[in-house]
Structure formats: structure tokens, C-alpha cells
C-alpha angles and dihedrals in degrees: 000000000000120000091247090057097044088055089054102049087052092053100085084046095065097037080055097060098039087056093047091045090055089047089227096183091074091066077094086077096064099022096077092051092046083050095042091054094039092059092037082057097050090043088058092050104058104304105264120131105232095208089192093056096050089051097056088043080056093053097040100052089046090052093040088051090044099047089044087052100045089053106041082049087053092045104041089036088106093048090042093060088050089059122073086201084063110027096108099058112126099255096053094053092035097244073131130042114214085235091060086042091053098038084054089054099047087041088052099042087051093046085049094042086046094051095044094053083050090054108054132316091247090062090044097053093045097041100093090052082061092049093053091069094052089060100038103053091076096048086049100077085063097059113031134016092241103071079140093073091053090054088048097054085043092063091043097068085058097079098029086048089048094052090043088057093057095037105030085206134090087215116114096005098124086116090066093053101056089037092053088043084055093055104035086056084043094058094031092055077053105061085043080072099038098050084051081084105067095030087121099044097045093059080057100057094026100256114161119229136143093255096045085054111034101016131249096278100070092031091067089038087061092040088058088044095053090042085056094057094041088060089051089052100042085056092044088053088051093052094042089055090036105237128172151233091293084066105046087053088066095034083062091040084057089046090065089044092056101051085043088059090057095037094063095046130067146166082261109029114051092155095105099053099107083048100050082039099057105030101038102032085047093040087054096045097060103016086067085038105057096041079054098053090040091053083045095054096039090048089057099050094049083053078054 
């Protein structure tokens, strides 16, 4: 078999890995409140689904996402093999070279960057300032005891980005914001929960996080606090849009997913976390989302 072959053959294989060391199945998470803005946007503005522009805002949030995982896994890939928990990421065994890794992330960046200069000049010029966060947010467990609060103004931009690409105009955005505010809490409380993991470990190597500083007990207090919040503003998004019944039945269904999600972690027990991760996170995404879509639709055939 000729070298040329052989690199090819190896090809799928590394893509693969690049796509299992971004996780890119958990797009899933931001898409639906991307979605959710961009169609709330559209609602507001006369009512009319613009299918290209859902599609960019689709590109756009899975190259933002790629390109923030590849670099926080390049940048945390030292801390990682410290930690038993994340040993087995793929650039710690070398599933993954750091140059694959690289050449992912700038891959991803210029796809987002691309897709944001073909939606409107407003999301093009403010692009790079989203992409800042998502930099940013690894390097932050070094510096301050509240990483938690980078990654939560990173997911925010998700929603007030989206709304951006459908209007081109900050005014009367007020909706996204809430709406990103709402999201980023929701993630962040979330990594309140998630870091409660490796509070013990990152003592050890010197890695900064709410629980290593302050213990697990008031890091899922203030998850559940944050959740809290999160729920008030989700609702507060959905008033201000004037949305209906059909809403508030999945704004109830998140709100038992919620207290799920606290109920099946504690101090002692961190067992369930992926599982509190994967079913409730994704329960709330498109649960909301799809009692959002089905009041829209409904509210635009009754305008019919």
C-alpha cells in the first residue's frame, strides 16, 4: 500500500478523534436556544422563518463550539494528564496530535468568522469579541476561583448573537439578552456541579474552581441558586415575547428537571453527574425548545 493510501486511510480515523475530542454531540445543548432566539426574532419581526439564516446561525454555533473545545482541550491538555478523571482525553493519549487539534480550531474560528461576515456586518464586526470568552474561560482556573462565571458569559453570546444574525440591529433586543443571561446561569450552575468532581484533585495540582476554594457544599448551593434565577429569566424571556400556555408547559417540564438535576448530586454522592449532565441539561434544551417552537407556530397561525 502506497503512502498516499495509507494517509488516507488514516484520515476518517483522525477526524474521528477530533470530533470525539470536541464532544460534538453536545452542540445539541446551545443549538436549541440559538434556534429558539433566532425564531423569537423573526416572530417579533413580522412573523416569516428565514431558512438561510437559520442555517448560518447553525454553522456558526457548531464552529464557535469546535473551535472553544479544541482550545480549551490544547490548553488544559497538561492539567488534564494530572487528573485520573481526564487522563484519557485524546490529547493526553495522542489519539489526537496537538497539530490536528490546532489545525480543528483554526478551521472552526475561520468557518465561524466566515459565516458571521455573510450574516450581517453587525455580527462580523463583533465576532472576534465572542470569540475572546471562549479563550479566555481555560485560562481562567489558573487566575480566579470563579472560571464558572467566563464560561457563563461565553454561552450567553449564543442566544444575543443568534438574534443579532436575523435582525442586524441591537435595537429591541432586549428578549436575547434575557434570554443569553438565562443560558449562560444555566451552564455555569452547571459547572458549579461538574467541577465538583475534581475539587479534591485540583487542590492537588493547584487548579482554581468554586468548589476547590470554597467545598462542594456551597458550590451546589449556589448551583441551585443560580438554577433558581435561570428558571425566573427563562420565564421573563417568554412574557416579554409573549408567549402562551404551550410555553409555560415546558417552562414547568424544565423546572423538574431542574430540581431532578439537584436531587441526584450531593456533597457525598457525585456519581450521578453525567447523568444529571446528559438527561436533565438535554431534557431542558429541547424540551423548552420545542414548547417554544409549538406556541410560535401556533401564534402565527392564529395572525393567519
Amino acid at each position: 500500500m502506497s503512502a498516499a493510501t495509507t494517509t488516507v486511510a488514516e484520515r476518517p480515523g483522525r477526524v474521528k478523534s477530533f470530533l470525539k475530542l470536541v464532544v460534538i454531540e453536545h452542540s445539541v445543548f446551545a443549538l436549541p436556544f440559538a434556534f429558539l432566539s433566532a425564531l423569537a426574532a423573526m416572530f417579533v419581526d413580522g412573523g416569516r422563518v428565514r431558512w438561510l439564516d437559520l442555517l448560518l446561525i447553525t454553522i456558526a454555533m457548531v464552529g464557535a463550539r469546535t473551535f472553544a473545545m479544541a482550545a480549551n482541550r490544547i490548553i488544559d491538555r497538561r492539567i488534564d494528564a494530572r487528573n485520573p478523571r481526564t487522563a484519557g482525553r485524546e490529547l493526553v493519549t495522542g489519539a489526537v496530535s496537538v497539530r490536528t487539534a490546532w489545525t480543528g480550531a483554526i478551521v472552526a474560528v475561520i468557518v465561524f468568522l466566515g459565516v458571521a461576515a455573510a450574516l450581517n456586518p453587525l455580527c462580523f464586526a463583533l465576532a472576534p469579541l465572542a470569540v475572546v470568552p471562549l479563550v479566555v474561560y481555560p485560562y481562567g482556573k489558573r487566575f480566579t476561583d470563579w472560571p464558572h462565571a467566563i464560561l457563563a458569559v461565553a454561552q450567553a453570546v449564543g442566544p444575543v448573537g443568534a438574534w443579532l444574525a436575523v435582525t442586524g440591529t441591537f435595537s429591541g433586543s432586549g428578549p436575547a439578552w434575557l434570554l443569553g443571561a438565562a443560558v449562560g446561569l444555566w451552564i455555569g450552575g452547571f459547572d458549579l456541579i461538574y467541577a465538583c468532581q475534581d475539587a479534591e484533585i485540583d487542590r492537588e495540582i493547584g487548579v482554581r474552581s468554586v468548589p476547590a476554594r470554597y467545598g462542594k457544599s456551597f458550590a451546589l448551593r449556589l448551583s441551585s441558586v443560580t438554577h433558581v434565577v435561570t428558571f425566573v429569566l427563562f420565564g421573563w424571556f417568554g412574557a416579554l415575547i409573549g408567549l402562551g400556555w404551550l410555553f409555560w408547559i415546558g417552562l414547568a417540564l424544565t423546572a423538574v428537571a431542574f430540581v431532578y438535576q439537584h436531587l441526584v448530586v450531593t456533597p457525598t454522592d457525585l456519581s450521578r453527574v453525567n447523568r444529571s449532565f446528559f438527561t436533565a441539561n438535554g431534557f431542558v434544551a429541547i424540551a423548552l425548545f420545542f414548547f417554544a417552537l409549538l406556541d410560535l407556530v401556533f401564534r402565527l397561525h392564529l395572525r393567519a
